[in-house]
PAMIVO-270313 format. One record per atom (N, C-alpha, C, CB): residue number from 0; residue in three letters; chain; atom name; x negated, y negated, z. Coordinates in nm, 4 decimals. Atoms other than C-alpha are relative to their C-alpha. Glycine has a CB too. Layout:
PAMIVO-270313
   nr  rest  kette  atom         X         Y         Z
  NUM   ALA      A    CA         X         Y         Z
...
end
This chain:
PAMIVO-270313
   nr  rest  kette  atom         X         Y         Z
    0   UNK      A     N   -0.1280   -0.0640   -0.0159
    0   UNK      A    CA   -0.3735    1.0361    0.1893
    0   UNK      A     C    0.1041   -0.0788   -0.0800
    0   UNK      A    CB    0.0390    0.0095    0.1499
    1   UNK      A     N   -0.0982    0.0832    0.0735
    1   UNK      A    CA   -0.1148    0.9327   -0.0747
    1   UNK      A     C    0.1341    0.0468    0.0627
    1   UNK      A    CB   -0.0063    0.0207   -0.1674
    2   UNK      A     N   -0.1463    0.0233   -0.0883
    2   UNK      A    CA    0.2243    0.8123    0.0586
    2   UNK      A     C    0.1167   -0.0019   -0.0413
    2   UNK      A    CB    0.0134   -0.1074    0.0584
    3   UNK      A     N   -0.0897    0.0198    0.1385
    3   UNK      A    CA    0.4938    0.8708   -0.1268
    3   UNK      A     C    0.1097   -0.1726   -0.0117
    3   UNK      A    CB    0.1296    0.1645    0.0053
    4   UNK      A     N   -0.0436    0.1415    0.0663
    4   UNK      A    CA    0.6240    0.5362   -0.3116
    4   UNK      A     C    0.1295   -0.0203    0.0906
    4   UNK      A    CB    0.0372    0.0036   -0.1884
    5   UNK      A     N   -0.0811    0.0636   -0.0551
    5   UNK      A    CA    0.9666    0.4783   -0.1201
    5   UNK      A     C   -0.0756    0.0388    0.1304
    5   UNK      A    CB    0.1476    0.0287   -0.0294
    6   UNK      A     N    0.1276   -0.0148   -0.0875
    6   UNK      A    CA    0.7848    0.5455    0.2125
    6   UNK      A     C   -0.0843   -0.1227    0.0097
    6   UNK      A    CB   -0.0903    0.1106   -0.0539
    7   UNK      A     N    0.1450    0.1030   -0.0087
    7   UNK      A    CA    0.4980    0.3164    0.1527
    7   UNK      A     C    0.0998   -0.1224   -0.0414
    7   UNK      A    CB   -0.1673    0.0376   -0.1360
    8   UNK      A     N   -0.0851    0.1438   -0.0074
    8   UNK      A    CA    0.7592    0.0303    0.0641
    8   UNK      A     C    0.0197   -0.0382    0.0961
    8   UNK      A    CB    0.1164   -0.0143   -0.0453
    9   UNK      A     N   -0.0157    0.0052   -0.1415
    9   UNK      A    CA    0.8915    0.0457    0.3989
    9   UNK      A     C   -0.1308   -0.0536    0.1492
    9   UNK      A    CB    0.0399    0.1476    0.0085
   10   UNK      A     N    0.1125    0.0553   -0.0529
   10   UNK      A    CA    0.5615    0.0490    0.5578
   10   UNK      A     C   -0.0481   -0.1032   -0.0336
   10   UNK      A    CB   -0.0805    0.0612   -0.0039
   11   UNK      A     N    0.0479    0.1058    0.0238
   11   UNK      A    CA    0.4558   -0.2253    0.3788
   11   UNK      A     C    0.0518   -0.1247    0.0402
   11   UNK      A    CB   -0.0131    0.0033   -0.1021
   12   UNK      A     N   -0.1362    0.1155   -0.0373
   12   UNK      A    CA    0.7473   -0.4466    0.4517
   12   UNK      A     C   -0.0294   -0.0162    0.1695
   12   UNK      A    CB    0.2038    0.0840   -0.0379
   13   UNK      A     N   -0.0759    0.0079   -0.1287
   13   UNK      A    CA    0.7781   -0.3512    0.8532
   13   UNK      A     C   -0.1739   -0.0755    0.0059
   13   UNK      A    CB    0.0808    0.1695    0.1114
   14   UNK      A     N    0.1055    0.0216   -0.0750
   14   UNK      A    CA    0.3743   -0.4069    0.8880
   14   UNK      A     C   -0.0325   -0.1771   -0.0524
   14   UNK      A    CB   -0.1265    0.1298   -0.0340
   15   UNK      A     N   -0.0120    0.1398    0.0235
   15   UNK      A    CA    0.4138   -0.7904    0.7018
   15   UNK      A     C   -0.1310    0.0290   -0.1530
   15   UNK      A    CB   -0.0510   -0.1235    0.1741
   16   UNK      A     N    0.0939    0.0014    0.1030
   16   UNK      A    CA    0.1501   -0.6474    0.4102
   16   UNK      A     C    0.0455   -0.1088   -0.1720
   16   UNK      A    CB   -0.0140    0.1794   -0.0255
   17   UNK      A     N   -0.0073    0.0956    0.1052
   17   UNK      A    CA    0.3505   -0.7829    0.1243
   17   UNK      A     C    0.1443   -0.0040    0.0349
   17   UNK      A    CB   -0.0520    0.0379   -0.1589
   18   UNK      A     N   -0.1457    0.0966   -0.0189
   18   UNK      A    CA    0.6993   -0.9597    0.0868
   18   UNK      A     C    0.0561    0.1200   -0.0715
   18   UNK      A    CB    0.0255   -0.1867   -0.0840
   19   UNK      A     N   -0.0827   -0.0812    0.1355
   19   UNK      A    CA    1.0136   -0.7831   -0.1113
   19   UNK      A     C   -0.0130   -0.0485   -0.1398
   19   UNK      A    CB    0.1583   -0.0054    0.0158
   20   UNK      A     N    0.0111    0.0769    0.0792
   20   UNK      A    CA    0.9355   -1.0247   -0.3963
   20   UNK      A     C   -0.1475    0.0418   -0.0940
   20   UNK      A    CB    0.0119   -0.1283    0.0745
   21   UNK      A     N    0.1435   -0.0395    0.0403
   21   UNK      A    CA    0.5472   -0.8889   -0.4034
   21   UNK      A     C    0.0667    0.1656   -0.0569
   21   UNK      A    CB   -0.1434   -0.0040    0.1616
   22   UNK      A     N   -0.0203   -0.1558    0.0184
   22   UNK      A    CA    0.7159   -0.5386   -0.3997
   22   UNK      A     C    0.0705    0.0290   -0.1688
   22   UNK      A    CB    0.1236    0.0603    0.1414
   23   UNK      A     N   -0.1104   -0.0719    0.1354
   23   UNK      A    CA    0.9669   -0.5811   -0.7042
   23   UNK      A     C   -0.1075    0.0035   -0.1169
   23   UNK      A    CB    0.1670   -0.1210   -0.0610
   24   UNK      A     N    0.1223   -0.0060    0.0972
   24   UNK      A    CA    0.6434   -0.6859   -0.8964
   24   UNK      A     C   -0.0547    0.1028   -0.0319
   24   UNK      A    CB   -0.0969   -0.0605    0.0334
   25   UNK      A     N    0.0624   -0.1334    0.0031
   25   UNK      A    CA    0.4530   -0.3855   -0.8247
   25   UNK      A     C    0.0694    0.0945   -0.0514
   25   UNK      A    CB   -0.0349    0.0447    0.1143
   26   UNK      A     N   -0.0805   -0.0519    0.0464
   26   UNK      A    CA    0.7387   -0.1857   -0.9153
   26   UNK      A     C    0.0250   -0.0357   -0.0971
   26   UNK      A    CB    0.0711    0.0099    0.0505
   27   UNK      A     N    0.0226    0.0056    0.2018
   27   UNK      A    CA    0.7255   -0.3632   -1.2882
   27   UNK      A     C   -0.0533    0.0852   -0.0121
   27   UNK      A    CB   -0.0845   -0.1103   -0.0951
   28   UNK      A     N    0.1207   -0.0591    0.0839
   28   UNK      A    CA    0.4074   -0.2457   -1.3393
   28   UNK      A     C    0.0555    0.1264   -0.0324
   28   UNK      A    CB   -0.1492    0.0151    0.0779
   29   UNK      A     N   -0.0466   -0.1452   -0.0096
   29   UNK      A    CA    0.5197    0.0938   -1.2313
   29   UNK      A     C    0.1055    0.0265   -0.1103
   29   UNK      A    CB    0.0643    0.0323    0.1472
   30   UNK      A     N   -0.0897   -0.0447    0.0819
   30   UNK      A    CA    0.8006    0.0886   -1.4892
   30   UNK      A     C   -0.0450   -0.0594   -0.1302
   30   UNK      A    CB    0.1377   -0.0320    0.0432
   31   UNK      A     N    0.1105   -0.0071    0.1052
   31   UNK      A    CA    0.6054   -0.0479   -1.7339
   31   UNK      A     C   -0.0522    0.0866   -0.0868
   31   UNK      A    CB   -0.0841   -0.0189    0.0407
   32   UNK      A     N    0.0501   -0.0613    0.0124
   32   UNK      A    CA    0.3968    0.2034   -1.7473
   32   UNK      A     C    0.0147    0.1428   -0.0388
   32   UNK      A    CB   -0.0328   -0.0299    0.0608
   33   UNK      A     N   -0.1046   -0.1172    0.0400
   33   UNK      A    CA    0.6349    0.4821   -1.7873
   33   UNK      A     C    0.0207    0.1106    0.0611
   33   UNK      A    CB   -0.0193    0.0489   -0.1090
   34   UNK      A     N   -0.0047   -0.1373   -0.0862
   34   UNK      A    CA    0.7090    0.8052   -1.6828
   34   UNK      A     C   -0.1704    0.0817    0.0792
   34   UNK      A    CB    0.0725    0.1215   -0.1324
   35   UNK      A     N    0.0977   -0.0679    0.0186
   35   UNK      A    CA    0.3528    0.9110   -1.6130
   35   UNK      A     C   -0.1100   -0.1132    0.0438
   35   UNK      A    CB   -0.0011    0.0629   -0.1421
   36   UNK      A     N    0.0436    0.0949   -0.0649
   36   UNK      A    CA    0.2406    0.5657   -1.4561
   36   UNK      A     C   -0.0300   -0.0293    0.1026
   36   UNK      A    CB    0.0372   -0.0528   -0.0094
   37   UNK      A     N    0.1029   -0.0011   -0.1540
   37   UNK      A    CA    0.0420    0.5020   -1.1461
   37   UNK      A     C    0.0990    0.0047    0.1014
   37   UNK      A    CB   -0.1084   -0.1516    0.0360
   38   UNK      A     N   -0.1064    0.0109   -0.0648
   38   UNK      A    CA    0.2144    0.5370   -0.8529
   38   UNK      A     C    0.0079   -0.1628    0.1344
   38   UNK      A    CB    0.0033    0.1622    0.0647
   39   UNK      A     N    0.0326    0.1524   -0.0869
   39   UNK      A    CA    0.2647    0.2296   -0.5838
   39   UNK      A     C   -0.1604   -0.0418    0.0539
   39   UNK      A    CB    0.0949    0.0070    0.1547
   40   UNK      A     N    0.1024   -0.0158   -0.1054
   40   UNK      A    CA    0.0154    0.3316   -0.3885
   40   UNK      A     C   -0.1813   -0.1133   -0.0575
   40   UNK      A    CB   -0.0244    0.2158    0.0066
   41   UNK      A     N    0.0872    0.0378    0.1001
   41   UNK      A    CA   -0.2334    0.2937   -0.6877
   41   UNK      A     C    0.0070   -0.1594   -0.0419
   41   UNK      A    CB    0.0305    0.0903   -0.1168
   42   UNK      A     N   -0.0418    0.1203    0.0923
   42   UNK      A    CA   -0.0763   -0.0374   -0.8379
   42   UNK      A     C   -0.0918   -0.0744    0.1279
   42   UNK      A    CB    0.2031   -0.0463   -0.0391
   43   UNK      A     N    0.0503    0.1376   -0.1052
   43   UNK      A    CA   -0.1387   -0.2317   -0.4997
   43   UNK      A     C   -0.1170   -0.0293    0.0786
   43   UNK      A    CB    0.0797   -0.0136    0.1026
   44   UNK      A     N    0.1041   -0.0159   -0.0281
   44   UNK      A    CA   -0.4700   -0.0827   -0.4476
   44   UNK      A     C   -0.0800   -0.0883   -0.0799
   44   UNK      A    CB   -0.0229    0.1184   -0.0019
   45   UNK      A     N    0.1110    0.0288    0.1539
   45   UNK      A    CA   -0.6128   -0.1173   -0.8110
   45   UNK      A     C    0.0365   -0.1816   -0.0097
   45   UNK      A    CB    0.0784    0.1208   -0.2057
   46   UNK      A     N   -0.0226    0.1464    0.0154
   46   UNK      A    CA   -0.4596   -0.5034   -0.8505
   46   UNK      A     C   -0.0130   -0.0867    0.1300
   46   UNK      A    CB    0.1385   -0.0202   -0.0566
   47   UNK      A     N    0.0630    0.0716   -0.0836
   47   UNK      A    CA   -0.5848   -0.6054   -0.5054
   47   UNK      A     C    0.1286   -0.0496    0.1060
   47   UNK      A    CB   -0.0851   -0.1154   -0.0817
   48   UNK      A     N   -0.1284    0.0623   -0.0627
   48   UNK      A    CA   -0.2200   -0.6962   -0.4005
   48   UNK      A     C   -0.0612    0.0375    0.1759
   48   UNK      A    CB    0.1836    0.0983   -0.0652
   49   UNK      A     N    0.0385   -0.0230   -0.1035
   49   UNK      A    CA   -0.3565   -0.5276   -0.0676
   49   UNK      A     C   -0.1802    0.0304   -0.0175
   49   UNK      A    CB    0.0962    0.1092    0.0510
   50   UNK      A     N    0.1205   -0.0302   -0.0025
   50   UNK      A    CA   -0.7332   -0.4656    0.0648
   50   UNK      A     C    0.0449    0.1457    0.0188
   50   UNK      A    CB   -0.0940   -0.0754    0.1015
   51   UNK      A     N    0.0005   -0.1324   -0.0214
   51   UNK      A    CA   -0.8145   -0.0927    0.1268
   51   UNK      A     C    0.0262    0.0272    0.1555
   51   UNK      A    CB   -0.1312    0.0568   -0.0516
   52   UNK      A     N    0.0142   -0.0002   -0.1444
   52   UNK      A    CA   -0.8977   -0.1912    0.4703
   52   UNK      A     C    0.1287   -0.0287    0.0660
   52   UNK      A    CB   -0.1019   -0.0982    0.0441
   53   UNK      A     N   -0.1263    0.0139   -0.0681
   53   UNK      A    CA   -0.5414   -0.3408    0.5165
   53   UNK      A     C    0.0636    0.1170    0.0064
   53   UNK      A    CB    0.0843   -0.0916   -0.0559
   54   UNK      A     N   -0.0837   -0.1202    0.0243
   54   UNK      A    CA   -0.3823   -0.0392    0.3753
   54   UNK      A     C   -0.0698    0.1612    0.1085
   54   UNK      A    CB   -0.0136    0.0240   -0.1999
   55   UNK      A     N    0.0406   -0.0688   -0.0980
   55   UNK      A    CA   -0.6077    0.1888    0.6338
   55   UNK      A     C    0.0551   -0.0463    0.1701
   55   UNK      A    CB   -0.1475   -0.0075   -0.0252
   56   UNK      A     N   -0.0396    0.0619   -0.1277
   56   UNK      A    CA   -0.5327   -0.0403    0.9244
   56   UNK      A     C    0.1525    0.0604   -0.0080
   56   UNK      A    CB   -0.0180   -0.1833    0.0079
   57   UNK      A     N   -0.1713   -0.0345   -0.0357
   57   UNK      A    CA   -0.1349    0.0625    0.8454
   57   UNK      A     C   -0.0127    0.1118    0.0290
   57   UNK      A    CB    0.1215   -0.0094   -0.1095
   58   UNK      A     N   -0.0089   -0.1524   -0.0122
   58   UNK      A    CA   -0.1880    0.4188    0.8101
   58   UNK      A     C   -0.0656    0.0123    0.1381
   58   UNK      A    CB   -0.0812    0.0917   -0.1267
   59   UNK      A     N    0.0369   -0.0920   -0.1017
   59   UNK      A    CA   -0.3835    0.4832    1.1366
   59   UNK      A     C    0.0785   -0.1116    0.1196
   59   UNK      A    CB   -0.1938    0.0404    0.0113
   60   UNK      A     N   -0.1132    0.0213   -0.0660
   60   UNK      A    CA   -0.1070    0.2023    1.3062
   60   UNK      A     C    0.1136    0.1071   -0.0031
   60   UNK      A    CB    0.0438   -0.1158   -0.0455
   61   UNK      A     N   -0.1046   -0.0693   -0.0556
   61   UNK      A    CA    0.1184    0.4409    1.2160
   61   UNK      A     C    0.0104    0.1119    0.0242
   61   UNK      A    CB    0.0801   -0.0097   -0.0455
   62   UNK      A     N    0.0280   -0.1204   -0.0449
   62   UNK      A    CA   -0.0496    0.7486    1.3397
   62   UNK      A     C   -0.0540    0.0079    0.1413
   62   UNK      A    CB   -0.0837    0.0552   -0.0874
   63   UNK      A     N    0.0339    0.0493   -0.1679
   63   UNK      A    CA   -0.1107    0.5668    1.6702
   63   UNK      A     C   -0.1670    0.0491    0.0249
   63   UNK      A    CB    0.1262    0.1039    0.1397
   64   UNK      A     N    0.1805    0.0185    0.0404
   64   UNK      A    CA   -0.5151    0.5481    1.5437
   64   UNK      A     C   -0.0351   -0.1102    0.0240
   64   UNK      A    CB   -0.0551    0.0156   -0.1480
   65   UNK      A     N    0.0865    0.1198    0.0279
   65   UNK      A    CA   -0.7737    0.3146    1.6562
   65   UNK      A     C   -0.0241    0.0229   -0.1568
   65   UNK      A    CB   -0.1492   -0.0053    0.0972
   66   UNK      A     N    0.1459    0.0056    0.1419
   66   UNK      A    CA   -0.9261    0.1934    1.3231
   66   UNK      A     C   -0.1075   -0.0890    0.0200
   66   UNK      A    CB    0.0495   -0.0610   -0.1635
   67   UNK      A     N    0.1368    0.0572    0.0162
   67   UNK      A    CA   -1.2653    0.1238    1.3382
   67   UNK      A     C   -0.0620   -0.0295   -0.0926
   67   UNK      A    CB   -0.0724    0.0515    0.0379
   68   UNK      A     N    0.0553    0.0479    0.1007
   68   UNK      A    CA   -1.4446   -0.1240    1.1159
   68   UNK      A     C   -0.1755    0.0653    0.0139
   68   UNK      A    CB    0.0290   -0.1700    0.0052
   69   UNK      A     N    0.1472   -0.0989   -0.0059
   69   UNK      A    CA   -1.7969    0.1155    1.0603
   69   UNK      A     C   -0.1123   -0.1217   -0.0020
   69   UNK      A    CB   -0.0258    0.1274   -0.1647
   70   UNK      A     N    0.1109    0.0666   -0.0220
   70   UNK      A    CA   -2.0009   -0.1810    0.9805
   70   UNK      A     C    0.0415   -0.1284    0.0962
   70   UNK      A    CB   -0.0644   -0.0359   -0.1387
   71   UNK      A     N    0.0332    0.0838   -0.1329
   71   UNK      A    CA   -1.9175   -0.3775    1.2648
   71   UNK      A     C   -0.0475    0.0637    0.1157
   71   UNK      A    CB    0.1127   -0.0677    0.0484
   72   UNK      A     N    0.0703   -0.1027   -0.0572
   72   UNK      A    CA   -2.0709   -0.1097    1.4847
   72   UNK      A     C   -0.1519   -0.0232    0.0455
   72   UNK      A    CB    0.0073    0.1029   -0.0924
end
């Protein structure tokens, strides 16, 4: 589920994922890259800034979701 970029800043910030400092970075890339350039979501996936698993753990925190790790099962 992609989140739209101001949105997912917010979330990232309130849940402690990355700093404002990690954020303005990510937001180079993004302007960098130009009109037609990945969107946050992508940047902090693809460059590791976050795991996948962190970025799942927020989304089903903020859909009031257990998340379950499958291979700890």
């Amino acid at each position: 589920m992609k989140i739209p970029d101001r949105k997912l800043e917010g979330l990232l910030l309130k849940h402690g994922l990355m700093t404002a400092q990690q954020l303005e970075q990510a937001k180079s890339e993004i302007s960098r890259a130009g009109k037609h350039g990945p969107s946050l979501q992508k940047i902090i996936l693809n460059t590791g800034m976050i795991t996948d698993g962190e970025f799942l753990r927020m989304q089903a925190a903020e859909l009031n979701l257990p998340y379950i790790e499958l291979d700890d099962l």
